[in-house]
C-alpha positions as CSV (number, residue, x, y, z in Angstrom):
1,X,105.2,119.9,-21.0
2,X,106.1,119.2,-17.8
3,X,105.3,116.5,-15.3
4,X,104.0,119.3,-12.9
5,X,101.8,120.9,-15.8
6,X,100.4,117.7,-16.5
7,X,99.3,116.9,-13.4
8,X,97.7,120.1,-13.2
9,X,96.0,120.0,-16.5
10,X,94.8,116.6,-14.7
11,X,92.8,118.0,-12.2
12,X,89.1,117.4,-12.9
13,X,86.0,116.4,-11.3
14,X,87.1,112.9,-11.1
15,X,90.0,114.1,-9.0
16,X,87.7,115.3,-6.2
17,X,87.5,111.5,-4.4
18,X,84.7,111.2,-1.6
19,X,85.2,108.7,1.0
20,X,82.4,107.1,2.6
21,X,82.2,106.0,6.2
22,X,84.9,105.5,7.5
23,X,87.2,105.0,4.2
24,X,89.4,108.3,5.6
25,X,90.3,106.9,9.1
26,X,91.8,103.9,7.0
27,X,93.1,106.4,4.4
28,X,94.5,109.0,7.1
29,X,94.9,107.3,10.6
30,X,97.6,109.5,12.2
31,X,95.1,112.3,11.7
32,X,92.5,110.5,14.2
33,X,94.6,108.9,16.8
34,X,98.7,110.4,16.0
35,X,100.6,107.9,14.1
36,X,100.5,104.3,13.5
37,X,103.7,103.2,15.3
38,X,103.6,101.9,19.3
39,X,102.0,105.3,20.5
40,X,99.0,104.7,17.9
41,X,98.4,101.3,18.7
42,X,98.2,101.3,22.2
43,X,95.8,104.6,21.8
44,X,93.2,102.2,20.3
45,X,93.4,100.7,23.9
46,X,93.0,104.2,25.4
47,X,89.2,105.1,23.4
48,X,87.9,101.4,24.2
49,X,88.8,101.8,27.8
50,X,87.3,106.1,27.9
51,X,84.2,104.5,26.8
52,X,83.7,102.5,29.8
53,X,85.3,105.5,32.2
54,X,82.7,108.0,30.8
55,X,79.8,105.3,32.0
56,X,81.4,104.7,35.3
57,X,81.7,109.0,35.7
58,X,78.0,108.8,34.7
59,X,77.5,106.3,37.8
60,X,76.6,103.0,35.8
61,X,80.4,101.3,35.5
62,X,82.5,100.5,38.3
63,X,84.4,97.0,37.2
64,X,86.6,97.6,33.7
65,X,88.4,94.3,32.7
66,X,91.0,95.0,30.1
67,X,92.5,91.4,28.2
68,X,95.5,91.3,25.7
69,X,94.9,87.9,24.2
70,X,97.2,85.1,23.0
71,X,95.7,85.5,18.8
72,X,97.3,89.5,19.4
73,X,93.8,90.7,19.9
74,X,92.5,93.3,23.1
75,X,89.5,93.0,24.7
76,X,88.1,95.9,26.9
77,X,84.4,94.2,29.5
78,X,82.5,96.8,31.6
79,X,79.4,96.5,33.4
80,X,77.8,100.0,32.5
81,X,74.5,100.1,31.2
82,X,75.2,98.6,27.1
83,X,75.8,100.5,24.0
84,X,71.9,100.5,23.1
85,X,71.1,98.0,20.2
86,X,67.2,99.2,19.3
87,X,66.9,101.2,15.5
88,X,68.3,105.1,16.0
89,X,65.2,107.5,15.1
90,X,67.3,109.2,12.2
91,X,69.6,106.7,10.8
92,X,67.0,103.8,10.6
93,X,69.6,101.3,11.3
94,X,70.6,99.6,14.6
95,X,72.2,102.2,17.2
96,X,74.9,99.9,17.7
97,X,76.1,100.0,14.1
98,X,75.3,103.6,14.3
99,X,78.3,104.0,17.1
100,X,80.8,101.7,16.0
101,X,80.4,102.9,12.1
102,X,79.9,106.4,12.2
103,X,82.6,109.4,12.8
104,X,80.8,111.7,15.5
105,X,78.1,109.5,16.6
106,X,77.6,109.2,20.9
107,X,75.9,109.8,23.6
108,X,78.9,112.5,24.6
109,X,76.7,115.2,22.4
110,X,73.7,114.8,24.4
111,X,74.0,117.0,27.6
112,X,71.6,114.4,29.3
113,X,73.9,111.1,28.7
114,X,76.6,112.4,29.9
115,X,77.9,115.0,32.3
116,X,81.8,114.5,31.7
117,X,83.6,112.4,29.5
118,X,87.2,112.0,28.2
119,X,88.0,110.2,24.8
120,X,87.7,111.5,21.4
121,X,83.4,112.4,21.7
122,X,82.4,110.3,19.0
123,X,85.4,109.4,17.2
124,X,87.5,106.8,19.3
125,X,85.6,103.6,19.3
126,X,84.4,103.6,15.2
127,X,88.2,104.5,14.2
128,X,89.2,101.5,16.7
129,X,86.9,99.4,14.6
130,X,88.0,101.2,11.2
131,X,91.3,100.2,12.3
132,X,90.8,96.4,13.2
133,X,90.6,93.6,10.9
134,X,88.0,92.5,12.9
135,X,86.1,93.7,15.9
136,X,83.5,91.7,18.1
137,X,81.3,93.8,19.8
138,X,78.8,92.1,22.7
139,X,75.9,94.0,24.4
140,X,74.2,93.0,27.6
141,X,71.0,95.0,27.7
142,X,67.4,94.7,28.3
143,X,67.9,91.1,29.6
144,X,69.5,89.8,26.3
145,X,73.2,89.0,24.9
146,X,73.5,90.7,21.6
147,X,76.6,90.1,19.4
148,X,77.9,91.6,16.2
149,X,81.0,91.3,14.0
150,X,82.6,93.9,12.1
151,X,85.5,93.6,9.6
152,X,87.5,96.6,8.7
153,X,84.5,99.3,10.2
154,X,81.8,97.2,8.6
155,X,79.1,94.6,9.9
156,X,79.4,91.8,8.2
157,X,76.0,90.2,9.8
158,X,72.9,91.7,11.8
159,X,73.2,91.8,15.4
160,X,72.6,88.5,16.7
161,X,70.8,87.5,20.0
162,X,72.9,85.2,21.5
163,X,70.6,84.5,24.8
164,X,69.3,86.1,28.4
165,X,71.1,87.7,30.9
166,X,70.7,89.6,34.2
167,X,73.7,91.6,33.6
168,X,74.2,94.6,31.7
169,X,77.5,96.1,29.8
170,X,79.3,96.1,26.9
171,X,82.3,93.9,25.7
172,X,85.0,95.0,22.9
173,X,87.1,92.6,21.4
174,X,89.5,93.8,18.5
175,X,92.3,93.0,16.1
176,X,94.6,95.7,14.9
177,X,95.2,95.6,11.4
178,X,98.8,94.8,10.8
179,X,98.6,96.3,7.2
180,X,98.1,99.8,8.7
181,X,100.4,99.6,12.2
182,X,104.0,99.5,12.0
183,X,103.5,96.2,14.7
184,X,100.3,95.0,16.0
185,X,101.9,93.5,19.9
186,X,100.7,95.3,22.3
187,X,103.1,96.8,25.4
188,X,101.8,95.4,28.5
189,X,103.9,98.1,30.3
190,X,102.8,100.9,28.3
191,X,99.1,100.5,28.6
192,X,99.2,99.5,32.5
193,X,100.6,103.1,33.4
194,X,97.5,104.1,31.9
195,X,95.5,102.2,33.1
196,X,96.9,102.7,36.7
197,X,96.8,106.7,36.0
198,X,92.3,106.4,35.3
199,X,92.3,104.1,38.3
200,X,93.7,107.2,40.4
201,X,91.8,109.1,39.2
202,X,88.6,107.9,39.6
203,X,88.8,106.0,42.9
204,X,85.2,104.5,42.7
205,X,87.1,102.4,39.8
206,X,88.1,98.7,39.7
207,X,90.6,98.1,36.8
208,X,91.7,94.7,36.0
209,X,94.1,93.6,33.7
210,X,95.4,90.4,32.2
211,X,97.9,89.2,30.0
212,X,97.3,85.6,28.2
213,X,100.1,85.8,26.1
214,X,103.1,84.0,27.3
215,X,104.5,84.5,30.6
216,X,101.6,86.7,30.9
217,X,100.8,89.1,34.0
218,X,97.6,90.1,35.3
219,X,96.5,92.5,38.1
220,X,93.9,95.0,39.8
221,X,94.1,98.9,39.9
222,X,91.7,100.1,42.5
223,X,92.9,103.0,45.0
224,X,89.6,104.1,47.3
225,X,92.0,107.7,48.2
226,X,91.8,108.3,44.7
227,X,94.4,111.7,44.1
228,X,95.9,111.1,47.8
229,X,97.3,107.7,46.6
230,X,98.4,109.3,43.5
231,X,100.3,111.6,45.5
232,X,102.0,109.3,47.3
233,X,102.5,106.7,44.5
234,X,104.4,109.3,42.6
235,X,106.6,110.6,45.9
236,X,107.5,107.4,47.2
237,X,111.2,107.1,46.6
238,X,111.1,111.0,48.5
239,X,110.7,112.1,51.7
240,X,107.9,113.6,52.4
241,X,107.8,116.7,54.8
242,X,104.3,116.7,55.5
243,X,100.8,115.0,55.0
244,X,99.4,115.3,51.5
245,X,96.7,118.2,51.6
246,X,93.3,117.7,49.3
247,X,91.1,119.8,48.6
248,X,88.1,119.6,46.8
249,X,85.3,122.5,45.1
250,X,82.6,122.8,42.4
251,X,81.6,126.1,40.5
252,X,79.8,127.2,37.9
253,X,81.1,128.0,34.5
254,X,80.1,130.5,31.7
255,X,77.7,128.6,29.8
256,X,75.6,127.8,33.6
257,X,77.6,123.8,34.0
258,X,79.5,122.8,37.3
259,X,82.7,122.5,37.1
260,X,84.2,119.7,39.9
261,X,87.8,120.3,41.0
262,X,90.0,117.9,43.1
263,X,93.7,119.2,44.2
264,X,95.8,117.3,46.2
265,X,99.6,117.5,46.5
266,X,102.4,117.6,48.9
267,X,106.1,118.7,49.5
268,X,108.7,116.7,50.0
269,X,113.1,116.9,50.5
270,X,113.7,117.1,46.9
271,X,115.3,119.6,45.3
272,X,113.0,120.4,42.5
């Protein structure tokens, strides 16, 4: 008998493996965020960071700070309203855990959290923590600092109170896990231009970013002309043979939502 027929006669219900929670983000990761080389890595950066963009679109967010520490850990601190930490009415179990554990589970499916977002709608920040060897999650909400630990997708404690506060937002500290990424340093370069890019785009945006690691840089992305600075960010080694136009709209689309659209551009002496 072959080794081909064998592995066919082989095939039973044992073969038919289930994974639970989020088992198949460690199992498969290029399938949630594209491989797990430098691209991959420094997308973990890019979900944190949507998170905080969708609640500064919603109108609760308008300071991100983004940290790459010196122990080769990220840290993304907004000042939105808090991932809520109270028990989710289906799932019996804190919401927080419900978001960071759960595949499809945000406020991106309810119509009335959010009127545009950008990420992976309910995927990106639980495959960041699935991801992580560990994960530190802190929520300022409803006048208390609550704090919870996760180790490869999974609590490893209840949520902890850790004291009062004025302030709300949430703060996301994680650890890539170097037996899944080809390297776990982050690119300071690579994930600026990103960062720079969402700070063009949404003008009303205060990015700041800092490097602790050795000869580390930090600095602030905040451009109040929003797509005009863009314009000119992008066309400033040309000539420019006139003023950059913008102009700005709102529709409705098929299924009765407005659709917002901002064009700006202009022409300069280049060829192309």
């Amino acid at each position: 008998m072959t080794q081909k027929n064998t592995a066919v006669n082989n095939y039973s219900e044992d073969s038919i493996k289930i994974l639970e929670g989020l088992e198949a983000v460690r199992k498969r990761p290029a399938m949630y965020i594209g491989d797990v080389g430098e691209r991959g890595l420094h997308h973990l950066i890019n979900e944190v960071v949507d998170n905080s963009i969708d609640e500064a679109l919603a109108g609760f967010c308008d300071t991100i700070i983004v940290k790459f520490h010196e122990d080769g850990s990220c840290s993304v601190d907004d000042n939105g309203r808090g991932i809520p930490v109270g028990i989710h009415p289906t799932k019996k179990i804190p919401t927080l855990e419900v978001v960071m554990c759960t595949l499809h589970a945000g406020g991106k499916f309810d119509k009335d959290s959010y009127k545009v977002s950008g990420g992976l709608h309910g995927v990106g920040v639980s495959c960041v923590n699935a991801l992580s060897t560990k994960m530190i999650v802190i929520i300022k909400r409803d006048g208390k600092i609550h704090q919870q630990e996760y180790h490869e997708g999974k609590p490893v404690a209840p949520i902890e109170v850790m004291g009062d506060t004025n302030e709300t937002g949430t703060y996301i500290r994680f650890y890539p896990d170097p037996t899944i990424f080809k390297s776990v340093e982050f690119k300071l370069t690579k994930a600026s231009d990103r960062l720079r890019e969402l700070a063009f785009l949404n003008k009303n945006i205060k990015i700041i970013y800092e490097d602790e690691r050795e000869d580390g840089d930090k600095g602030v992305y905040h451009y109040e002309d929003g797509l005009l600075d863009f314009v000119n960010y992008i066309d400033e080694d040309n000539t420019q043979l006139m003023k950059p136009a913008l102009f700005t709209g709102s529709g409705i689309d098929e299924s009765g939502g407005t659709v917002e659209v901002e064009v700006c551009f202009a022409y300069n002496d280049s060829y192309t």
